[in-house]
C-alpha positions as a Markdown table, in Angstrom:
| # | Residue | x | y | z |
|---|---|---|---|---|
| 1 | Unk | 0.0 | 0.0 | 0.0 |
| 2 | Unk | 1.6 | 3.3 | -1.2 |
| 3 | Unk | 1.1 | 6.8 | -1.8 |
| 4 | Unk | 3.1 | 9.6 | -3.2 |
| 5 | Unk | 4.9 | 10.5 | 0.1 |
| 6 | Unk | 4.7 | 7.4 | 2.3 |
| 7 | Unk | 4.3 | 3.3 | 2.1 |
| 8 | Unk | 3.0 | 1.0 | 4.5 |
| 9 | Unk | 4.7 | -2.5 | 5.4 |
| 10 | Unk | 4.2 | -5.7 | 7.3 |
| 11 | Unk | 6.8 | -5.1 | 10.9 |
| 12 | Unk | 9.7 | -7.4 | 10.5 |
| 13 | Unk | 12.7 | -8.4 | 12.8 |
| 14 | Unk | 14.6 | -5.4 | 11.9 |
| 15 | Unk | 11.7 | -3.3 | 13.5 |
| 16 | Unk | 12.6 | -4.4 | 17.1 |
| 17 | Unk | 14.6 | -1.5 | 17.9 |
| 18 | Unk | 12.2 | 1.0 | 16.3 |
| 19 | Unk | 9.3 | -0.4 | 18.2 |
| 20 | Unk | 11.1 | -0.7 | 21.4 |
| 21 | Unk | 12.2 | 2.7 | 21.0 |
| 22 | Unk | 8.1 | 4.0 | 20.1 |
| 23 | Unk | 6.7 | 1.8 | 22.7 |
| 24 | Unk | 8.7 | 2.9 | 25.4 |
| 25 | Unk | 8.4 | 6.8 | 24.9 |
| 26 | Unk | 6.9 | 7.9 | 28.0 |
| 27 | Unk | 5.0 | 10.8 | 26.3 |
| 28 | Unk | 3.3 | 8.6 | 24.1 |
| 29 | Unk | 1.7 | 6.6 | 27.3 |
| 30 | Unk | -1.0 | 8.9 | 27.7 |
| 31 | Unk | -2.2 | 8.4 | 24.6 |
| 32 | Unk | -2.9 | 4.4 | 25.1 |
| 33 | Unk | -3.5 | 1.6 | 27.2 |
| 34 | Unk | 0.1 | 0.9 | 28.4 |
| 35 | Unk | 1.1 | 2.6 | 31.6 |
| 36 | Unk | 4.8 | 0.9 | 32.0 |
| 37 | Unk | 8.1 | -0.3 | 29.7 |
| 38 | Unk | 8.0 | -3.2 | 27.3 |
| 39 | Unk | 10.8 | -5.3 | 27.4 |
| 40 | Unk | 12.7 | -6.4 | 24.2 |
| 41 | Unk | 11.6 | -9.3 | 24.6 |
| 42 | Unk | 8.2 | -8.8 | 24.3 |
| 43 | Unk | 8.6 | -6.6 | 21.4 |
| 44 | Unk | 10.3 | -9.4 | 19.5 |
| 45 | Unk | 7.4 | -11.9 | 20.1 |
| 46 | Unk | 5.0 | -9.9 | 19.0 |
| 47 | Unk | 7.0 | -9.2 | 16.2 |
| 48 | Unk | 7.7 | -12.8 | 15.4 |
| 49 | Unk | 4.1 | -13.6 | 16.4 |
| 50 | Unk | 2.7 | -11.0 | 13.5 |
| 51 | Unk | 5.1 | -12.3 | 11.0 |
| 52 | Unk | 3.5 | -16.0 | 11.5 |
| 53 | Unk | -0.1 | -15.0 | 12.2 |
| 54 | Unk | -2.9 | -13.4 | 10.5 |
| 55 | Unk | -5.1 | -10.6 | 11.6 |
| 56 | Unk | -7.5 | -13.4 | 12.0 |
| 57 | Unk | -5.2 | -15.0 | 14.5 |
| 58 | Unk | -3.9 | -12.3 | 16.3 |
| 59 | Unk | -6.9 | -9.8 | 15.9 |
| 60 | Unk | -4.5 | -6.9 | 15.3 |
| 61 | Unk | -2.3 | -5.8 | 12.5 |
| 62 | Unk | 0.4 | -3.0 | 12.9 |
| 63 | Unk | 1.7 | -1.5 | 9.7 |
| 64 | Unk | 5.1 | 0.4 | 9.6 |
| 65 | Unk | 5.0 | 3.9 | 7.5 |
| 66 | Unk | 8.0 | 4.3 | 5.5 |
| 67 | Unk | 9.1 | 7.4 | 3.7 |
| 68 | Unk | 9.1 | 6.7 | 0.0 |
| 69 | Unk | 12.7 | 8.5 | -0.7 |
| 70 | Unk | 14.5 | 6.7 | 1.9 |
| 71 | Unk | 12.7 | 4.3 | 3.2 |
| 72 | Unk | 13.0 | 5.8 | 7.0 |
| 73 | Unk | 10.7 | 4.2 | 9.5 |
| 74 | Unk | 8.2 | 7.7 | 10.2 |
| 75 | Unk | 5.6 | 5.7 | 12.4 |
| 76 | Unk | 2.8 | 3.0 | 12.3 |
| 77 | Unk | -0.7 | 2.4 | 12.7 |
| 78 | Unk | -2.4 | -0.6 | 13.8 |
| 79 | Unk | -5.6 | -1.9 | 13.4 |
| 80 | Unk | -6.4 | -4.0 | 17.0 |
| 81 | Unk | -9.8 | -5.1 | 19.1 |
| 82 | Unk | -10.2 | -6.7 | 15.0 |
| 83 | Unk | -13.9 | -8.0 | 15.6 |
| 84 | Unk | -14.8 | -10.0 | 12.1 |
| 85 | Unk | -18.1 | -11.0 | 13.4 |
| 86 | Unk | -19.3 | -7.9 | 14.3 |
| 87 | Unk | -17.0 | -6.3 | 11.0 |
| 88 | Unk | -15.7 | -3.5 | 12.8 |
| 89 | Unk | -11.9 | -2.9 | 14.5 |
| 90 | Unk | -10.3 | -0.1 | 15.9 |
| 91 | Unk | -7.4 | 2.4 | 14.8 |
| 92 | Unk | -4.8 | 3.8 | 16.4 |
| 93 | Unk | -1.6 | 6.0 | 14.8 |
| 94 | Unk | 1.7 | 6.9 | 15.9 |
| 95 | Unk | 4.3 | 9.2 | 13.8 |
| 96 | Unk | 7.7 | 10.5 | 15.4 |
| 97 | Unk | 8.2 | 13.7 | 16.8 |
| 98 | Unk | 10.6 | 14.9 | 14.0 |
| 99 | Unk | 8.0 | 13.8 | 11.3 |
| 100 | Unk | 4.5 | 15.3 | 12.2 |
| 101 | Unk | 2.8 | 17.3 | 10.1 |
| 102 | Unk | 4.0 | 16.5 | 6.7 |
| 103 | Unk | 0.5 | 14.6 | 6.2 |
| 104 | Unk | 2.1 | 11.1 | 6.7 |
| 105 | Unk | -0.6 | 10.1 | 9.7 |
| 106 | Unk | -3.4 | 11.4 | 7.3 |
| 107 | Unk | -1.8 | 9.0 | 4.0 |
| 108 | Unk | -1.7 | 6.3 | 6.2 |
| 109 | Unk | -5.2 | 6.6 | 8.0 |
| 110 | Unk | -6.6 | 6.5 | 3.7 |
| 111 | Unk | -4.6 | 3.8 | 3.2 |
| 112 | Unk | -5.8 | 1.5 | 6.1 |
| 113 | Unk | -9.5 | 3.0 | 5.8 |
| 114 | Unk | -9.2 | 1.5 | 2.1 |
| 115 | Unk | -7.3 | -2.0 | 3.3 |
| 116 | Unk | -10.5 | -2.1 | 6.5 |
| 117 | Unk | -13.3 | -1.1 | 3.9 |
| 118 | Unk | -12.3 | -2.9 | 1.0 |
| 119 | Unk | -9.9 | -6.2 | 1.7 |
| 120 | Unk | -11.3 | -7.1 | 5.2 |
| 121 | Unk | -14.6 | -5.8 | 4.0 |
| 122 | Unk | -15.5 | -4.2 | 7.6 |
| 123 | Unk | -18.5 | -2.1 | 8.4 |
| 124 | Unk | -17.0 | 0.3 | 10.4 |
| 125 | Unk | -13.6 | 1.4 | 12.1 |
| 126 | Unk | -13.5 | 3.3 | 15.4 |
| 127 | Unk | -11.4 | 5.4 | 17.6 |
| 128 | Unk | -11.1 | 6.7 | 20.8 |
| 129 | Unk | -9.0 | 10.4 | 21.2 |
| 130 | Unk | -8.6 | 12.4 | 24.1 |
| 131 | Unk | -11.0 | 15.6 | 24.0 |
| 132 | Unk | -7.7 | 17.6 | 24.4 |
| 133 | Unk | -6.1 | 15.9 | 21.3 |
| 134 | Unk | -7.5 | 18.5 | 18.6 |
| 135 | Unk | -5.3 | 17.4 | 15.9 |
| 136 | Unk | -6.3 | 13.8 | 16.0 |
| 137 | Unk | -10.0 | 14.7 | 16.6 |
| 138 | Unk | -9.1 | 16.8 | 12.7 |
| 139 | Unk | -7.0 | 14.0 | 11.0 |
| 140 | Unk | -9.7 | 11.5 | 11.7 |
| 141 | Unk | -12.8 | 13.9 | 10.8 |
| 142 | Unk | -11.1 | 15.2 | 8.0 |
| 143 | Unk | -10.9 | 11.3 | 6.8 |
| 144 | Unk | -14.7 | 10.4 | 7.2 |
| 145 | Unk | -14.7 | 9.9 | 10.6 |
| 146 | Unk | -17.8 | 10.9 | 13.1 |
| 147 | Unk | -18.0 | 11.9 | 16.8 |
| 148 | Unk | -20.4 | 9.2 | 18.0 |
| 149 | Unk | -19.9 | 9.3 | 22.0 |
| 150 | Unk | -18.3 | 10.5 | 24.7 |
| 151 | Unk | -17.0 | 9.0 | 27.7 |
| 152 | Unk | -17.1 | 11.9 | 30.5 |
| 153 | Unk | -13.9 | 11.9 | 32.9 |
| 154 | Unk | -12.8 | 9.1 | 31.5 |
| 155 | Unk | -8.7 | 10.2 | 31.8 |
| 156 | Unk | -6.7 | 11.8 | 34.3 |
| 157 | Unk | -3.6 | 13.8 | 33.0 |
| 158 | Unk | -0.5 | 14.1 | 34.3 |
| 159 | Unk | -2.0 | 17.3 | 35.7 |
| 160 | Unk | -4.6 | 15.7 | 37.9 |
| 161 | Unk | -7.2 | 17.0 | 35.6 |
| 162 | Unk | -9.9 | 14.7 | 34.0 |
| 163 | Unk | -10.0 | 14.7 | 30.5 |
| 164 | Unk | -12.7 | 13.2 | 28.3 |
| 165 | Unk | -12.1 | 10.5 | 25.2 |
| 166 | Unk | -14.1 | 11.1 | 22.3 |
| 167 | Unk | -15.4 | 8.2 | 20.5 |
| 168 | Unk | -15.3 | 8.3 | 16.7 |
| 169 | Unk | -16.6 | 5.8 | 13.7 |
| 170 | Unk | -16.3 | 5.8 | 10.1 |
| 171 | Unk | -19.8 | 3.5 | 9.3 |
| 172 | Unk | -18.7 | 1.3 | 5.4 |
| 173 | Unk | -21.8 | 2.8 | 3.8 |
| 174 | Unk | -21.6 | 0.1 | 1.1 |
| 175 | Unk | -22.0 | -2.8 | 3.3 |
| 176 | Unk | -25.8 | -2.5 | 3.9 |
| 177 | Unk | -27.6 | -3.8 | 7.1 |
């Protein structure tokens, strides 16, 4: 899956590092579900693990972005809580620091949307973004994405404020009910 700027790609082995790296950034925490380090170790299973193992299998699938030019490593987004009964899974992105806004998040959201919609033939994908989070909440409108819910307090920040998470979908309109 490609675009002018970036291109998306199964992890592999040589990602270990990178991922170790992404996963372990402290800033990034608030943003998900993991409040401590991941070893290595772990990294490499679930590296090995994805290389082996379908989306069907593992009911996730995390793409690397590359830049076209040099092939550098800018991020990756994942598709996880993959639900093929119910057609639906959930998206999350992370890009580095030195390579936000240059559009690569919003290339690789269309390509994935695409892949969900049109390969996996889902009904809808979904995210959850921290009301605080305003240029998420625009990359995911801006790419047919709705504000569907909110779940009130449902954060505390490093602050000791509660913040809320916003839920968004993007409904397949051409799988009919």
């Amino acid at each position: 899956m490609k675009t002018e700027n970036i291109y998306l790609r199964a992890t592999e082995k040589g990602d270990i590092d990178f991922l170790y790296n992404l996963e372990n950034d402290i800033e990034l925490w608030k943003y998900g579900a993991v409040f401590q380090p991941i070893s290595k170790d772990e990294i490499e299973r679930f590296v090995i693990r994805s290389m082996k193992y379908d989306i069907y299998t593992m009911r996730q699938l995390r793409f690397i972005i590359c830049r076209n030019d040099d092939n550098s490593r800018v991020g990756c987004i994942d598709i996880t809580d993959f639900n093929p009964k119910n057609m639906r899974a959930s998206i999350g992105i992370v890009i580095l620091k030195s390579d936000r806004n240059k559009g690569y998040a919003d290339e690789s959201l269309k390509l994935v949307t695409k892949y969900c919609f049109n390969i996996l033939n889902l009904k809808q994908l979904y995210c959850e973004i921290d009301s605080k989070n305003i240029i998420s909440q625009n990359l995911f409108t801006n790419n047919g994405f709705c504000l569907s819910g909110i779940k009130k307090q449902w954060i505390i920040a490093e602050n000791g404020v509660w913040h809320d998470i916003l839920f968004y979908q993007n409904i397949n309109e051409q799988i009919h009910e």
